[in-house]
Backbone as numpy.savetxt, mean C-alpha at the origin, in Angstrom:
# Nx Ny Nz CAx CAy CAz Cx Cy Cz
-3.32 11.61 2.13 -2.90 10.23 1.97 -3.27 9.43 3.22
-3.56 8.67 3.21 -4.39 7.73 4.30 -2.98 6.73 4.77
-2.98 6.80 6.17 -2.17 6.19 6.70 -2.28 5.02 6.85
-0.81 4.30 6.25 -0.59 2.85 6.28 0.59 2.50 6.73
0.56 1.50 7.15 2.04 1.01 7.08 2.12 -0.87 6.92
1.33 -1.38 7.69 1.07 -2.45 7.18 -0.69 -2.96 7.09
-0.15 -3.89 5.68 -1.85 -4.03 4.56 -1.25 -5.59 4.23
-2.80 -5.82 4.87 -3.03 -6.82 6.16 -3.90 -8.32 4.47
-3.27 -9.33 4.08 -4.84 -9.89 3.04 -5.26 -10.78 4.13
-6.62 -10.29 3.77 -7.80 -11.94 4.16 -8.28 -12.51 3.38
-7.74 -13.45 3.29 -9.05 -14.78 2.58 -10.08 -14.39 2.22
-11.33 -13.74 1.01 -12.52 -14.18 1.33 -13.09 -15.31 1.66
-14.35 -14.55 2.64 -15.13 -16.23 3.09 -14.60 -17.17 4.22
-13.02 -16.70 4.68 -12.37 -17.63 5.81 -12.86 -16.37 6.75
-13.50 -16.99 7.30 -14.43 -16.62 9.01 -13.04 -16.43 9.55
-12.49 -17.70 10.14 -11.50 -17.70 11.02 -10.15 -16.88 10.83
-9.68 -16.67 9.66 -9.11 -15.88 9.60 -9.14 -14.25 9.46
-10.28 -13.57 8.76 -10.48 -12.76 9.64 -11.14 -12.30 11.26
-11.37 -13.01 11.87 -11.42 -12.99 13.15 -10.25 -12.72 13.86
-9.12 -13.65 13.29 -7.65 -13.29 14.01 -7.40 -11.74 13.43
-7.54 -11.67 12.19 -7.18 -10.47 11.48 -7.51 -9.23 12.12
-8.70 -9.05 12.59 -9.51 -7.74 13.52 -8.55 -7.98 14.70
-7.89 -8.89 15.39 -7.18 -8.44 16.69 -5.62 -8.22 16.88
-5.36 -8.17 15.32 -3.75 -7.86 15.09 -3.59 -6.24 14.82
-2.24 -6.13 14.58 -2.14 -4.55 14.98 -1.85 -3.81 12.84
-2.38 -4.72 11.66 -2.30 -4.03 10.80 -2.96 -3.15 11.20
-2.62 -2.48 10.18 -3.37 -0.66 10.05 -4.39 -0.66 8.34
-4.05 -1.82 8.09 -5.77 -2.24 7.09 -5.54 -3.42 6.84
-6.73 -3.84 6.16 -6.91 -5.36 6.05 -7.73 -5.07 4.76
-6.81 -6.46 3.66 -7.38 -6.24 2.35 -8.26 -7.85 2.09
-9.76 -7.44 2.49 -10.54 -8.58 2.14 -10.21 -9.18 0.34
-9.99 -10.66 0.24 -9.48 -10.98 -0.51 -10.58 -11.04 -1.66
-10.95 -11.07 -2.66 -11.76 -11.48 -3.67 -11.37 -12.46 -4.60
-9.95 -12.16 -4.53 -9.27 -12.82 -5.81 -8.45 -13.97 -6.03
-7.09 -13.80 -5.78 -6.42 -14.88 -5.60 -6.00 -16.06 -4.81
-7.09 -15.69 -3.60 -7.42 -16.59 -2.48 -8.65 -17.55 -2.37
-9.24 -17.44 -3.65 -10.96 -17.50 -3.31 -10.68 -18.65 -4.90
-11.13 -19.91 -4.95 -11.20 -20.84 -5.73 -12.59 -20.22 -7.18
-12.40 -20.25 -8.39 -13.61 -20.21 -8.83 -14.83 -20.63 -8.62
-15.19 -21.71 -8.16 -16.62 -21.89 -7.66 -16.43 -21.62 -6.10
-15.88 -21.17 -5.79 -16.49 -19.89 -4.21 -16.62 -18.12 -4.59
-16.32 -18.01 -5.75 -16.47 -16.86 -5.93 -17.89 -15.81 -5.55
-18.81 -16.31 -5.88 -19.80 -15.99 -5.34 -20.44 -15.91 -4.07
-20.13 -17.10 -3.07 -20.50 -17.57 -1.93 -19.30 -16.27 -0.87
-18.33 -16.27 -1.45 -16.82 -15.22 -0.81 -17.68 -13.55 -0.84
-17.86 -13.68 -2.11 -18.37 -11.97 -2.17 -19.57 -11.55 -1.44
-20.61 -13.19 -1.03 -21.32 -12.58 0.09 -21.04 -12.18 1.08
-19.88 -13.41 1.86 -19.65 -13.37 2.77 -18.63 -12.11 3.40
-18.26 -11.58 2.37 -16.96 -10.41 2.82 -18.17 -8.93 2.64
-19.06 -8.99 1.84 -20.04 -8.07 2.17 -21.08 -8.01 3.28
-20.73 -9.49 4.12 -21.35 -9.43 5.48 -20.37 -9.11 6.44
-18.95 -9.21 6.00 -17.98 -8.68 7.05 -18.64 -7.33 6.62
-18.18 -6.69 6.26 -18.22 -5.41 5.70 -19.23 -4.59 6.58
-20.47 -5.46 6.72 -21.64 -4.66 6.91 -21.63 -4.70 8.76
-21.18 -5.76 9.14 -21.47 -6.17 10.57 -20.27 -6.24 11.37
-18.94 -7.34 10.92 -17.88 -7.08 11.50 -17.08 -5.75 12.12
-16.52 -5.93 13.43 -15.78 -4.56 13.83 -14.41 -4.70 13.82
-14.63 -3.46 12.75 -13.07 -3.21 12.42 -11.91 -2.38 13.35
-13.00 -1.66 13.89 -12.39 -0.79 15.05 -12.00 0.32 13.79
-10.73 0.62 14.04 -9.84 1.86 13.51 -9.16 1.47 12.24
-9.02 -0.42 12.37 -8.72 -0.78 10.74 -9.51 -0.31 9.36
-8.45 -0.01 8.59 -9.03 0.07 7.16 -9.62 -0.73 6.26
-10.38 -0.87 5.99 -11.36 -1.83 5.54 -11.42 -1.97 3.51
-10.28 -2.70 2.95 -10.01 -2.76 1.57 -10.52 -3.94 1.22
-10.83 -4.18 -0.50 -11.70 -5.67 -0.67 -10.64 -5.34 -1.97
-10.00 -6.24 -2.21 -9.37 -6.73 -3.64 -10.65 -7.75 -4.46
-11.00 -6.76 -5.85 -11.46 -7.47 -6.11 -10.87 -8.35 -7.39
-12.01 -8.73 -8.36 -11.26 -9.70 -9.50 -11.14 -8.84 -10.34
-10.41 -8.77 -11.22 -9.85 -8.31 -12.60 -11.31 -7.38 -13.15
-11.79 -6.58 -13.50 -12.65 -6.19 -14.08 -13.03 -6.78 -15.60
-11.68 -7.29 -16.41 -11.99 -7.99 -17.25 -12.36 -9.87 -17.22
-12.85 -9.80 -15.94 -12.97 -10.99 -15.53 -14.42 -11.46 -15.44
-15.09 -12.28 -15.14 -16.53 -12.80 -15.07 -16.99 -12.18 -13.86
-16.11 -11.64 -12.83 -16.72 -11.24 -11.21 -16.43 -10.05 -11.15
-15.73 -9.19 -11.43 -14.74 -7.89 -11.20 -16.35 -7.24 -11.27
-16.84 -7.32 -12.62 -17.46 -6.16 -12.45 -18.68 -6.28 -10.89
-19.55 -7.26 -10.88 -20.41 -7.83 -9.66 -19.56 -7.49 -8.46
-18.54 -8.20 -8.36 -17.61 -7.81 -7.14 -17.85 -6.45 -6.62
-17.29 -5.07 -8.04 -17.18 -3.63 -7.47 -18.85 -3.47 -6.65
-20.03 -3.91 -7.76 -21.11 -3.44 -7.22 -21.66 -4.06 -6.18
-21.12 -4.83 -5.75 -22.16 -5.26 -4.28 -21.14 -4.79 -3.28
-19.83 -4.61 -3.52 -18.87 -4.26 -1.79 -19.58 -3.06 -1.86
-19.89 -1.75 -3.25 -20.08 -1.32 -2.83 -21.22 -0.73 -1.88
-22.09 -1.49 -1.98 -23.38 -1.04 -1.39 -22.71 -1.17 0.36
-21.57 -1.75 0.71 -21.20 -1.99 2.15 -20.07 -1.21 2.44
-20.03 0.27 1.59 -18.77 1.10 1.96 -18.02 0.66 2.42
-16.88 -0.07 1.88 -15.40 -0.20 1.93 -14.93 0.84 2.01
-13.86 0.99 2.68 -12.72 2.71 2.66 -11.79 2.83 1.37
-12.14 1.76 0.45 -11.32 1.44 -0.45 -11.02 0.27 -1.06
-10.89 -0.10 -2.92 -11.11 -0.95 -3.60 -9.80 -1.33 -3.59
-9.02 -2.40 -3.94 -7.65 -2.76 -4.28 -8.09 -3.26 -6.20
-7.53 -2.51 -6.66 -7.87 -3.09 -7.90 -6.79 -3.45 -8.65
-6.96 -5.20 -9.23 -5.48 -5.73 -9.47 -5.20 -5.96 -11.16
-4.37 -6.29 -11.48 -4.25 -6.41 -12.86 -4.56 -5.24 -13.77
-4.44 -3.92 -13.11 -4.40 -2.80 -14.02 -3.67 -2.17 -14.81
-3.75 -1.87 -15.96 -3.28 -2.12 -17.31 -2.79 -0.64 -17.18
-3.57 0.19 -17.59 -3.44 1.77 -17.71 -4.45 2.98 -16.95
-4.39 4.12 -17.63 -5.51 5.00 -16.67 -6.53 5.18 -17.49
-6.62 4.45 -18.73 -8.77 4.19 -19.13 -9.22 3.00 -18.18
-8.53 1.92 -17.85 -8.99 1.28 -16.96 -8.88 1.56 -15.51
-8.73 2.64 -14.91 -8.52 3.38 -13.97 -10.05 4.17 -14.03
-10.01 4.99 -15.17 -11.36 6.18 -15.27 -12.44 5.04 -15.41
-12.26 4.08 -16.27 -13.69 3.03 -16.00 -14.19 2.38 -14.62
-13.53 2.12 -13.63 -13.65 1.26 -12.60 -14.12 3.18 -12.24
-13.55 3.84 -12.06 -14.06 5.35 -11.26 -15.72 5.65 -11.97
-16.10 5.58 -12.90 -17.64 5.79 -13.83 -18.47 5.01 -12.90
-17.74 3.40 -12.85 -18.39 2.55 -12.52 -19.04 3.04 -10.56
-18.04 3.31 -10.22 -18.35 4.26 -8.86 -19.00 5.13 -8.79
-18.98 5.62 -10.07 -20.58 7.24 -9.57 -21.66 6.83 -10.29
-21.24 5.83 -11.27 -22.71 5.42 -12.01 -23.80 4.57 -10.91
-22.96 3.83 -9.78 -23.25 2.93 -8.48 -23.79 4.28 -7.12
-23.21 4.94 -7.40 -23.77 5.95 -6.72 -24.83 6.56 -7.15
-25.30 6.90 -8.56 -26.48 7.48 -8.43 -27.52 6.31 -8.77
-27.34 5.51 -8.52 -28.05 4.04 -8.22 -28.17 4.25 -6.85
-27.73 4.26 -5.99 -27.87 4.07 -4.64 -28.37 5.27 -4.07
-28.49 6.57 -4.79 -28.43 7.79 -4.22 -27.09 8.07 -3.17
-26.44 7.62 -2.77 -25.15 7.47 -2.10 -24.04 8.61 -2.66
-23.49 9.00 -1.39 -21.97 9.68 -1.66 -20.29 8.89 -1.54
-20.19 8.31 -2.37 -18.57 6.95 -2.54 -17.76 7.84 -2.90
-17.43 9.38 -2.72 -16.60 9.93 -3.08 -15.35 9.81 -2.73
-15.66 9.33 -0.94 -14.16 8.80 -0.45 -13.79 7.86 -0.35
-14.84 6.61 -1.12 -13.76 5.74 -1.24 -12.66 5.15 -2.43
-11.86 5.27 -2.23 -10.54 5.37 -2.87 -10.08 3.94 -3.55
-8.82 4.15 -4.23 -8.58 3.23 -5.35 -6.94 2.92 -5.02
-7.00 1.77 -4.75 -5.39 1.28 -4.51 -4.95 0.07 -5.63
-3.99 0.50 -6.25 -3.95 -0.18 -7.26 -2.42 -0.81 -7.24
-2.88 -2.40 -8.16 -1.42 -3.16 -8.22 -0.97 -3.15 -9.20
-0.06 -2.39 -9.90 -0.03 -1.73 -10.93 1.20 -2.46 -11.77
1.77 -3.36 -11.37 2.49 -3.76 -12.40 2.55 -5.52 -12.38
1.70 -6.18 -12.50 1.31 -7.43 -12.60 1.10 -7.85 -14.08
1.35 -7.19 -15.08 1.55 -7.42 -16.31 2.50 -6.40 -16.96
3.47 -7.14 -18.08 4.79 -6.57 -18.69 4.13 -5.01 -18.95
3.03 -4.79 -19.58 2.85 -3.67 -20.59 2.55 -2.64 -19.17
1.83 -3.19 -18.30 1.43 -2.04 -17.39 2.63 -1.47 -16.76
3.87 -1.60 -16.59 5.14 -0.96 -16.07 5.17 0.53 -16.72
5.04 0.38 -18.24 5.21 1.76 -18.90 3.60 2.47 -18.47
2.87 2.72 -17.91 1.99 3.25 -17.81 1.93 3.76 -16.46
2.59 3.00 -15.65 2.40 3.54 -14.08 2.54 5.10 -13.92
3.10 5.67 -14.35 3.02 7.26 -14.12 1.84 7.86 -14.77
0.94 7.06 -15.32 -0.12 7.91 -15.70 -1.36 7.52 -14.89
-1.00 6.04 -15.54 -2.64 5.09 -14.35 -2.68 5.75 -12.81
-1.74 6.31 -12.04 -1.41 6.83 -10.34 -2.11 7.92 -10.53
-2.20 8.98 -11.41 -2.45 10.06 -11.80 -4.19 10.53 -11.65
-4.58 9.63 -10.84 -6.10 9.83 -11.04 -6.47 10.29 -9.39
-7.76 11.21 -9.24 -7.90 11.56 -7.54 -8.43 10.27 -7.41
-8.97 9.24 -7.45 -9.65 8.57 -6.58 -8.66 7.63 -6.37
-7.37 7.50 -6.59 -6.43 6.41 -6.79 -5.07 7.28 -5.37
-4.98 6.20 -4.49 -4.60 6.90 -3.28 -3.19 5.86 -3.04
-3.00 5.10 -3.52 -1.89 4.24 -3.26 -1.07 3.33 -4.36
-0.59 2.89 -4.51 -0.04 2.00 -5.31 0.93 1.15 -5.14
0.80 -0.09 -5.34 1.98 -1.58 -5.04 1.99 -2.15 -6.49
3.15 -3.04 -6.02 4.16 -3.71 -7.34 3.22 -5.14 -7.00
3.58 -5.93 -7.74 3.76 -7.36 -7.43 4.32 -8.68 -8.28
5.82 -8.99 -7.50 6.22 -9.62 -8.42 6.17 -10.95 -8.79
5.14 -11.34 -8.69 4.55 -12.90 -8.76 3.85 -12.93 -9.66
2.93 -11.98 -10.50 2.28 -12.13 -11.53 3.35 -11.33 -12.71
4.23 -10.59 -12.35 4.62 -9.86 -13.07 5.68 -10.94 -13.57
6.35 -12.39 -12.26 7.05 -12.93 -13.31 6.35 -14.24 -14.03
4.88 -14.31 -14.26 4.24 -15.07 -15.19 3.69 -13.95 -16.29
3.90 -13.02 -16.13 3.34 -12.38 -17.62 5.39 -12.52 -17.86
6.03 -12.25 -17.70 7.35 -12.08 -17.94 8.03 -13.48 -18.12
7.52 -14.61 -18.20 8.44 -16.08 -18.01 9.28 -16.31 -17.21
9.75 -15.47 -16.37 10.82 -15.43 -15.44 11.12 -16.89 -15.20
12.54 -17.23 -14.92 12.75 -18.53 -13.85 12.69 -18.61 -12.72
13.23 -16.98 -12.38 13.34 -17.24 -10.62 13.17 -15.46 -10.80
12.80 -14.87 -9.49 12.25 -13.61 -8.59 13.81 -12.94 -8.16
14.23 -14.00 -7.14 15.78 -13.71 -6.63 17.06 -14.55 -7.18
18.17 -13.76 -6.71 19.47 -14.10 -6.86 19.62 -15.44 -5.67
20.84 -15.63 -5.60 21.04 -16.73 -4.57 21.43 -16.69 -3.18
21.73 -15.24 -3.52 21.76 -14.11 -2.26 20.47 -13.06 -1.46
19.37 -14.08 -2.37 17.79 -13.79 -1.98 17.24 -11.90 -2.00
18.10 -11.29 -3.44 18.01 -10.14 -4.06 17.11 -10.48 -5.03
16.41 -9.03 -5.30 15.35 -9.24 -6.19 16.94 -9.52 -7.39
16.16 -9.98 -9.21 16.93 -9.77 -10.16 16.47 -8.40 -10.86
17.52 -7.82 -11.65 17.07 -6.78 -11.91 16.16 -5.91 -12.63
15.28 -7.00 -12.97 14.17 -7.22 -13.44 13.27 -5.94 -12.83
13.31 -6.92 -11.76 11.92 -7.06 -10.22 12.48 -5.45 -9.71
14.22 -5.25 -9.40 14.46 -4.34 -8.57 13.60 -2.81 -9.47
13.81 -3.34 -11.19 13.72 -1.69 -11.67 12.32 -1.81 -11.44
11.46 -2.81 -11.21 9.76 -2.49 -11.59 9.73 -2.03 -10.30
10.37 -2.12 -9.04 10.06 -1.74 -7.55 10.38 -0.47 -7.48
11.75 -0.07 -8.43 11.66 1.48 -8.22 10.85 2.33 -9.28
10.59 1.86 -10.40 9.24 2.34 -11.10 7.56 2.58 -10.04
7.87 1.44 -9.25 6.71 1.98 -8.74 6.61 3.20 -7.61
7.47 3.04 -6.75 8.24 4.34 -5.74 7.82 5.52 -6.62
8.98 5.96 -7.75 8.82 6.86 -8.33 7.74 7.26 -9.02
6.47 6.58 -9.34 5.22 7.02 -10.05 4.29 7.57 -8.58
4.79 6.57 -7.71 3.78 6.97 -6.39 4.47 8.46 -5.72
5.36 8.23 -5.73 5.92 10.04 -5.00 5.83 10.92 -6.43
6.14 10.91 -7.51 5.51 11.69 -8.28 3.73 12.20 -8.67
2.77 11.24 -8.09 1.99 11.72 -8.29 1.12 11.72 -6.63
2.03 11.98 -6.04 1.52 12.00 -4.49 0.58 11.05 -3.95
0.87 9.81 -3.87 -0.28 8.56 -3.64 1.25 7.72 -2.98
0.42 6.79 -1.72 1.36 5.95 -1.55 1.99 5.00 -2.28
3.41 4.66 -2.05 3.84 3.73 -2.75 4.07 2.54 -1.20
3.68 1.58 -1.64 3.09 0.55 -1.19 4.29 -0.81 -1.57
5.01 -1.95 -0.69 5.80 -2.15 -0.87 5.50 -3.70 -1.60
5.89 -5.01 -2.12 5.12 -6.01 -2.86 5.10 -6.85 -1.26
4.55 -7.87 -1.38 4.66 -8.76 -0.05 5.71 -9.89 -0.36
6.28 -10.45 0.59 7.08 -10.63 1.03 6.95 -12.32 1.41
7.09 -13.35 0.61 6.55 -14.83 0.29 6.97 -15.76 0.96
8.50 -15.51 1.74 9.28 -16.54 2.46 8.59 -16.21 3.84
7.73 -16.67 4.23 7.17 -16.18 5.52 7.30 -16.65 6.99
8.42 -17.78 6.31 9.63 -18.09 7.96 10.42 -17.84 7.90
11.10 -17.00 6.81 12.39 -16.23 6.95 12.08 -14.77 7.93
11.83 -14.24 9.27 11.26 -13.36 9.76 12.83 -12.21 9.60
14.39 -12.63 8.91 14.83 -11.44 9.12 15.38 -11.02 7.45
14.94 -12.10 6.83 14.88 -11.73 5.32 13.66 -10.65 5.26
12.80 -10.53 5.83 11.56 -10.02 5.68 12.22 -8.61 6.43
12.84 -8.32 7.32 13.51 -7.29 8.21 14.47 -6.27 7.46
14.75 -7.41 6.74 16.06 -6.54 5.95 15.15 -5.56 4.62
14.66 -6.57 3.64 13.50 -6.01 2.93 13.21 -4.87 3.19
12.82 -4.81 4.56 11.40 -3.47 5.38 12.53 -2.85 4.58
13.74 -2.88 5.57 14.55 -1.77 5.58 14.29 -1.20 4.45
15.23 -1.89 3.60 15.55 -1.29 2.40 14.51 -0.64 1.56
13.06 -1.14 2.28 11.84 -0.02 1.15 11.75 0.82 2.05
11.82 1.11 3.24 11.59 2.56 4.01 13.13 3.27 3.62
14.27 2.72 3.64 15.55 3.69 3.05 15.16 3.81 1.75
14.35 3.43 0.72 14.19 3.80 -0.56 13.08 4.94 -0.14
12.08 4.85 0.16 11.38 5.72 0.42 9.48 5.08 0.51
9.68 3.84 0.48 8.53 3.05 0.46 7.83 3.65 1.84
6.36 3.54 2.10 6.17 3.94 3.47 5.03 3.16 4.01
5.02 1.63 3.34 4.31 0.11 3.69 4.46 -0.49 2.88
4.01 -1.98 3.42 4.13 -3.35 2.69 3.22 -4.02 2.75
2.72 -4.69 2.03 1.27 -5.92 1.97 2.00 -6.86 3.02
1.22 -7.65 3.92 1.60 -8.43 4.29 0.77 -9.83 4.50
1.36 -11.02 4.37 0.61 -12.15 4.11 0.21 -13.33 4.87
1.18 -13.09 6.47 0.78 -13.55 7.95 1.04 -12.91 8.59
0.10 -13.18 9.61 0.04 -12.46 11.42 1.44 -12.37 11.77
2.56 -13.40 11.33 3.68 -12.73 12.49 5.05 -11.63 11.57
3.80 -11.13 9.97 5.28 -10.25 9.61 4.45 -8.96 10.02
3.71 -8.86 10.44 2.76 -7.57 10.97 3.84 -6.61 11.38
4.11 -6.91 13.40 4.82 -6.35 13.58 6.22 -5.67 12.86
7.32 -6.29 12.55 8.17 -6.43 11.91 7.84 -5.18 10.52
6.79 -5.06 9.86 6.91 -4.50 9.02 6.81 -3.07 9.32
5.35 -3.17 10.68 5.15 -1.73 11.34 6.23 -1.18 12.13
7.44 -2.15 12.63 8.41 -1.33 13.38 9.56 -0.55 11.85
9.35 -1.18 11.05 10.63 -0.84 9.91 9.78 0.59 9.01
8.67 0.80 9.39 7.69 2.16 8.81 7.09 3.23 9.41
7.61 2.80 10.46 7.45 3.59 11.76 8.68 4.63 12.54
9.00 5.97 12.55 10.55 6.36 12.44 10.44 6.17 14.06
11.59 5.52 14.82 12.69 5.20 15.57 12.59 6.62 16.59
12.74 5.95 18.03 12.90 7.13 18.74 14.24 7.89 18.26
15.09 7.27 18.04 16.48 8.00 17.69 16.26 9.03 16.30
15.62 8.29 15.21 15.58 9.30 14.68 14.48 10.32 14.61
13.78 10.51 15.40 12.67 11.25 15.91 13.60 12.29 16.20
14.35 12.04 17.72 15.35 12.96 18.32 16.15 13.60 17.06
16.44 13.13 16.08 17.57 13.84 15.29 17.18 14.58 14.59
15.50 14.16 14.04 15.53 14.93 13.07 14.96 16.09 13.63
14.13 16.19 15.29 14.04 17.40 15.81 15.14 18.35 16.07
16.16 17.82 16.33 17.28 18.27 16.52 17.82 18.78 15.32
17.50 18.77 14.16 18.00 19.20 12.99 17.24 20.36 12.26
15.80 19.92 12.71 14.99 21.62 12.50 15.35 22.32 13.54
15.52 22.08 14.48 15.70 23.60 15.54 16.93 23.70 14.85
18.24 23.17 14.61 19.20 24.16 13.79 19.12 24.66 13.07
18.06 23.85 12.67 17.86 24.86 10.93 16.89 26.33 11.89
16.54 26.23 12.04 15.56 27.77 12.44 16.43 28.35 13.26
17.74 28.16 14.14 18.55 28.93 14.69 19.27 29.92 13.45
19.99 28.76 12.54 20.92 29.16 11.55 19.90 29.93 10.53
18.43 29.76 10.32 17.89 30.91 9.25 17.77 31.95 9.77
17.69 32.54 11.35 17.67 33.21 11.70 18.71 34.56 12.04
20.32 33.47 11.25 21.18 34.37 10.79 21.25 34.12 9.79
20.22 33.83 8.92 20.69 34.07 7.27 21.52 33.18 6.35
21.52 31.87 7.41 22.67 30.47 6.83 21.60 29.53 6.96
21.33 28.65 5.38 20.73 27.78 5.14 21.38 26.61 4.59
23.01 26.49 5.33 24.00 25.26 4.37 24.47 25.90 5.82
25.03 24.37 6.68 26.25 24.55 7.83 26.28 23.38 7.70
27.29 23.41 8.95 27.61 21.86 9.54 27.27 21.60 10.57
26.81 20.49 11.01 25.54 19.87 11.67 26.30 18.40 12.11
26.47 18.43 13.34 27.07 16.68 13.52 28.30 16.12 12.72
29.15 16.66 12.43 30.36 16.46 11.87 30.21 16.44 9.64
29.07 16.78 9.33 28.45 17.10 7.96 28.00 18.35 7.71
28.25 18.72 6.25 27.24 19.65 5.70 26.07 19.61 5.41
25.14 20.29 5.79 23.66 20.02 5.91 22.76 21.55 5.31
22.04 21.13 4.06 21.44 22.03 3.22 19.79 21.58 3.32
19.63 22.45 2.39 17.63 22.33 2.45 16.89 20.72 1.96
17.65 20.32 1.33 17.06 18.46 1.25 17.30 17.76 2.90
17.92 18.47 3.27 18.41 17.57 4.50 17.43 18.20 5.50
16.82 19.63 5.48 15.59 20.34 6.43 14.29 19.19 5.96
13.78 19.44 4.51 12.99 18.77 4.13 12.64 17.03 4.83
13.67 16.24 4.85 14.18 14.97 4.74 13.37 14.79 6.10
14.40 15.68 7.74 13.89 15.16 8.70 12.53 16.24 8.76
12.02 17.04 8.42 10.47 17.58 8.42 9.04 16.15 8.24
9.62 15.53 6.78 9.24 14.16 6.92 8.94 13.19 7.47
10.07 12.95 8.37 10.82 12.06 9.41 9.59 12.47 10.58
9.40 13.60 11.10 8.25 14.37 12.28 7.27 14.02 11.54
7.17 14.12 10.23 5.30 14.40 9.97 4.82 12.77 9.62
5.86 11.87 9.45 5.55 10.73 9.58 5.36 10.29 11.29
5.86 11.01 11.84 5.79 10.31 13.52 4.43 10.78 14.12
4.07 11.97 13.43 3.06 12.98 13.81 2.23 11.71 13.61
1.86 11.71 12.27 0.93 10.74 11.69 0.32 9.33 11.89
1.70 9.21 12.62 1.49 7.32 13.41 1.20 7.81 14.64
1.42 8.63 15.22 1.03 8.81 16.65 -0.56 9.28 16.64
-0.93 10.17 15.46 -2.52 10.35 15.31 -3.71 9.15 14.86
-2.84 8.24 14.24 -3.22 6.24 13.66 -3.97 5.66 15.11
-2.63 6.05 15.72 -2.54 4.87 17.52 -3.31 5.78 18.65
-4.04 6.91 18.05 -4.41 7.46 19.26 -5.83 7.43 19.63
């Protein structure tokens, strides 16, 4: 699984904004194709993000291009020219199920033996519930190897849905939004691909956006799209585990390997009972720290 924590959009075609974009601290950046890019720039965008592509330095950033809908007039043009500029990965939006999953993947090796080229690694991140019908499918559409991540998004999901409003008045998703967010969690840890968190729209609320993190890294989210330079930070400190709990959860495997070593795999640990979900839990907790420390190094 390719390490993320915050996924970074650019504009296609805005120069200036990716320029700022390469000197911020996401950990990828999703060149825009789609919902940023007016219909008559569509074309003029897909050059220009295939000249980022080819020349711009990304450094250590991940390099993603959202493109248009495949059932759209550009989707398909879009896939074939980023790819001739190896992207690390497609964002593909408005996906329905996993035949439109295996088609966009054909379309990748059929482009490959066009090119003579090997695109084996680049991968498929998908926004998987932007229409009512695609919710029931998410556990299958995730289910594919070239498909490495997966996000919600509830802005299209509440125009296929009529929705009035996203949140409560207490700025909670409704429970709409909350079950499609844990539909998506659960299809992404069931089929081992990230689950990817929706972005986050009030973008001067900086501790509405704080609280959020939280609550998708305590669900088990392990990033968020993000849609300006200043929720960057903020999202990477809330996906990133905490010196404190670094310390604890080391502190909780060495008990555990004291206590297996007499044959007790359930004690008490810090004033609690502590069993094998709870070894597992902080093992996690390390191999996520492992992992950001191998990102930043």
């Amino acid at each position: 699984m390719t390490l993320r924590r915050s996924i970074h959009f650019v504009p296609g075609g805005n120069e200036k904004m990716l320029n700022k974009a390469l000197g911020l601290a996401a950990d990828s950046l999703i060149l825009d194709l789609e919902d940023s890019v007016t219909p008559d720039r569509k074309g003029i965008a897909r050059d220009e993000v295939c000249d980022w592509l080819a020349n711009a330095d990304f450094k250590n950033q991940e390099k993603l291009v959202r493109i248009n809908p495949m059932d759209s007039e550009w989707g398909r043009e879009d896939l074939e020219a980023v790819l001739q500029h190896r992207p690390d990965g497609i964002v593909l939006p408005k996906v329905l199920d996993l035949k439109a999953v295996h088609a966009v993947d054909q379309l990748i090796i059929n482009q490959e033996k066009i090119a003579g080229a090997d695109y084996s690694d680049i991968k498929l991140l998908l926004i998987g519930t932007e229409m009512a019908a695609a919710v029931f499918n998410l556990a299958q559409m995730v289910n594919h190897e070239r498909v490495d991540g997966v996000t919600w998004g509830a802005e299209d999901l509440s125009v296929s849905l009529g929705a009035r409003a996203k949140r409560d008045e207490q700025g909670n998703y409704l429970e709409v939004f909350s079950f499609v967010r844990s539909m998506c969690l659960l299809a992404a840890v069931a089929a081992k691909v990230q689950p990817i968190d929706a972005v986050y729209v009030d973008i001067k609320n900086t501790a509405g956006l704080a609280k959020e993190c939280k609550t998708a890294a305590d669900m088990g989210f392990t990033a968020k799209l993000t849609i300006h330079p200043d929720q960057i930070d903020i999202v990477n400190e809330a996906f990133t585990p905490s010196a404190a709990e670094i310390e604890a959860a080391t502190a909780l495997v060495a008990a555990f390997e004291e206590q297996e070593a007499l044959g007790a795999m359930a004690f008490k640990f810090d004033g609690e009972m502590v069993d094998v979900p709870h070894l597992k839990r902080a093992q996690q907790v390390l191999a996520l720290a492992r992992r950001n420390d191998a990102g930043n190094s």
